[in-house]
C-alpha positions in Angstrom: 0.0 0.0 0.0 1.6 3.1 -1.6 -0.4 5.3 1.8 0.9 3.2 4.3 4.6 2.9 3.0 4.6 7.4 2.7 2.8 7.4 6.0 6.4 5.2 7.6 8.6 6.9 5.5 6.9 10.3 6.5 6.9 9.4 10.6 10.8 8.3 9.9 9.8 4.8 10.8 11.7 1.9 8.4 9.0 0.3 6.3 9.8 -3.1 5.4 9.1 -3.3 1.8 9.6 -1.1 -1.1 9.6 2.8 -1.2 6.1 4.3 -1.6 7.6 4.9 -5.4 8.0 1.4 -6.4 4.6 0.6 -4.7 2.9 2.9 -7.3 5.4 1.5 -10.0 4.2 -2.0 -9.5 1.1 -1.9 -7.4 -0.4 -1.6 -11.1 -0.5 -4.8 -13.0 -0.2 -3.5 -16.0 2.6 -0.8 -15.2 4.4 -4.1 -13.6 3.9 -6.0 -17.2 5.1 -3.2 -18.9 8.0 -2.8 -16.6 9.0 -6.7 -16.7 8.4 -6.4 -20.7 11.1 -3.5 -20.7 13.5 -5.3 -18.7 13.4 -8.5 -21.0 11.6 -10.5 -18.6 8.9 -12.2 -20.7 4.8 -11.8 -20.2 2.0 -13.5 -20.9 0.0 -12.2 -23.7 -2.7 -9.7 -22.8 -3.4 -5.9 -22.3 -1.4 -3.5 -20.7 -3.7 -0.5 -20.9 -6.7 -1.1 -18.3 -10.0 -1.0 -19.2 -11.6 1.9 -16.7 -15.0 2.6 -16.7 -15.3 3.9 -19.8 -14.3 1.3 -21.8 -16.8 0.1 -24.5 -17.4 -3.7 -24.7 -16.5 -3.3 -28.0 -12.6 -2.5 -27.0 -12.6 -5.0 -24.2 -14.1 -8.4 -26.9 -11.7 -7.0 -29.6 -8.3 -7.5 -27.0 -10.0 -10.9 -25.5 -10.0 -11.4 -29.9 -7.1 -10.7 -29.8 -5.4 -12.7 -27.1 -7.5 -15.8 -28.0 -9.7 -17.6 -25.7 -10.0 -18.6 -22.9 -8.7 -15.1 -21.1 -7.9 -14.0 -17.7 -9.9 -10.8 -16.7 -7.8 -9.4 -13.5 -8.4 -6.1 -11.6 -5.3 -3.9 -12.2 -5.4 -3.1 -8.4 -5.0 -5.7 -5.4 -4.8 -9.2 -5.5 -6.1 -12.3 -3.4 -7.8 -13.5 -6.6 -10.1 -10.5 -6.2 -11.6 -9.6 -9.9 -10.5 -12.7 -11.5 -12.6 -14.1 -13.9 -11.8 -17.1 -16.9 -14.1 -16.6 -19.9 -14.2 -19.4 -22.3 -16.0 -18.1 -24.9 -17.1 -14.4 -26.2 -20.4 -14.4 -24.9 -19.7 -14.6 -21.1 -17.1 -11.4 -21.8 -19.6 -8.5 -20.7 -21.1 -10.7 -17.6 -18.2 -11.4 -16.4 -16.5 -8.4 -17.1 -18.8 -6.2 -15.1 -18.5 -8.9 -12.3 -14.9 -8.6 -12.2 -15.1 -4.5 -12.1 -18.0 -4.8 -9.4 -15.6 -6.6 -6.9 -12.6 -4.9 -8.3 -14.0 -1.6 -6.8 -15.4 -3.3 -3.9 -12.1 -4.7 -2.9 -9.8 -2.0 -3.7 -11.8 1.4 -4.9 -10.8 0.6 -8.6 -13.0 -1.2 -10.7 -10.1 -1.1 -13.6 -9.7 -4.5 -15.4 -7.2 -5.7 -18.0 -7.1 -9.3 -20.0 -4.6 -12.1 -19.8 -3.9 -14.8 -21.5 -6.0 -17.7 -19.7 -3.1 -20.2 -18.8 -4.6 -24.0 -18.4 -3.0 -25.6 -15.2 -0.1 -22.9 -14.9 2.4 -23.0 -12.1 2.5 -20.1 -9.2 6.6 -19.8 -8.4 7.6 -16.6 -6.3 11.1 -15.4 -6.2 11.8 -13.6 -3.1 14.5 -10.9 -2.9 16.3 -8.5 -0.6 17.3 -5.5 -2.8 18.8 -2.7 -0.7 19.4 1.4 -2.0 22.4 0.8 -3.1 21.1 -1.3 -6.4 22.2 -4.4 -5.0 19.8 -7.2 -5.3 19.6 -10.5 -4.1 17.0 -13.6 -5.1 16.5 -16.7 -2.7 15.0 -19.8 -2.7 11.4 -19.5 -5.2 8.5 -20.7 -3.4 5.6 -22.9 -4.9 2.6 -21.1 -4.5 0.5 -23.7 -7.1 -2.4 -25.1 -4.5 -4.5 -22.7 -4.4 -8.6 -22.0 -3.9 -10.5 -19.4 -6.4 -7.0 -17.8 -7.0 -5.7 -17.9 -3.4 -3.1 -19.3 -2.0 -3.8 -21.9 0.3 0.0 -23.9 0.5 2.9 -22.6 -0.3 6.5 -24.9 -0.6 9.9 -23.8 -0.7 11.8 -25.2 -2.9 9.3 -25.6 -5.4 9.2 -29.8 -5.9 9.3 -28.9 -9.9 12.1 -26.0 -10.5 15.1 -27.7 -11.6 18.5 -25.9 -10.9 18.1 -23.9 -14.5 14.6 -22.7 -14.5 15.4 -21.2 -10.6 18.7 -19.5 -12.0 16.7 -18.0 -14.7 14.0 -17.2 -12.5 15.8 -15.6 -9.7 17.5 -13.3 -13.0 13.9 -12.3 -13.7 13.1 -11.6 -10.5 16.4 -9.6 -9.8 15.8 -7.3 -14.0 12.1 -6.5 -12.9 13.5 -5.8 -9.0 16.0 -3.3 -10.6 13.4 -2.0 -13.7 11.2 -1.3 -10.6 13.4 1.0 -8.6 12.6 -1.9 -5.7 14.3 -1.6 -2.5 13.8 -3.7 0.6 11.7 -6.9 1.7 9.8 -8.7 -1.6 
């Protein structure tokens, strides 16, 4: 929370965590997409301009045309699985799309949206990383955060049973680009 991390830093307190900056830099889903795209990290296909309020169904079906069913609808804000909806098929777009911005804003006062690419039986790995002000940045051990319930974790495993030594290498350099891209600093 960009509030809360200004309020510390404003009362001289250490916030453990990022700087109220890199909060707004990648408390925005599609600001952190376009910030991992930039630093070479790769991204599933979708949007990375929300859909406010204004958005007409028409631009919102032609970007689910785009990406190819089924999609990911995702609040832009928050997380928890709040505002997530899978749509098969163009004709549960609008429903579900003013579903998703109902509890979006309900959740986090933002009822912006943006589309993913709906990945079938995907695997939840977190990198953790202590990053200080100096721009040095350091990855440990990923954690499996796969088992989950309507988009929230309910287990999570460290190491991961199915990163080799490779894929955690090139994770943790992933991790590390969109830590630096980010301006991140502290605890994440």
């Amino acid at each position: 929370n960009e509030e809360f991390a200004r309020a510390c830093q404003d009362a001289g307190l250490t916030f453990i965590g990022p700087t109220p900056e890199a909060v707004a830099r990648v408390g925005s889903k599609t600001t952190a997409r376009q910030i991992a795209a930039s630093a070479g990290v790769p991204v599933v296909l979708g949007n990375d301009t929300p859909f406010g309020g204004n958005a007409s169904d028409a631009e919102i079906a032609a970007a689910a045309d785009r990406i190819g069913y089924p999609v990911l609808i995702k609040a832009v804000s928050g997380g928890g699985g709040k505002g997530m909806r899978v749509v098969s098929n163009p004709e549960e777009l609008g429903s579900a799309v003013r579903l998703a911005r109902s509890e979006a804003a309900s959740a986090f006062g933002d009822a912006s949206v943006y589309l993913e690419q709906c990945l079938l039986r995907p695997r939840h790995v977190e990198i953790q990383i202590l990053a200080d002000h100096h721009g040095n940045i350091r990855p440990f051990v990923e954690r499996e955060c796969s088992i989950q319930r309507r988009h929230q974790k309910v287990i999570e495993e460290s190491p991961s049973p199915v990163v080799d030594s490779d894929l955690r290498a090139r994770l943790a350099e992933a991790a590390v680009a969109v830590a630096k891209a980010a301006g991140y600093t502290n605890a994440g």
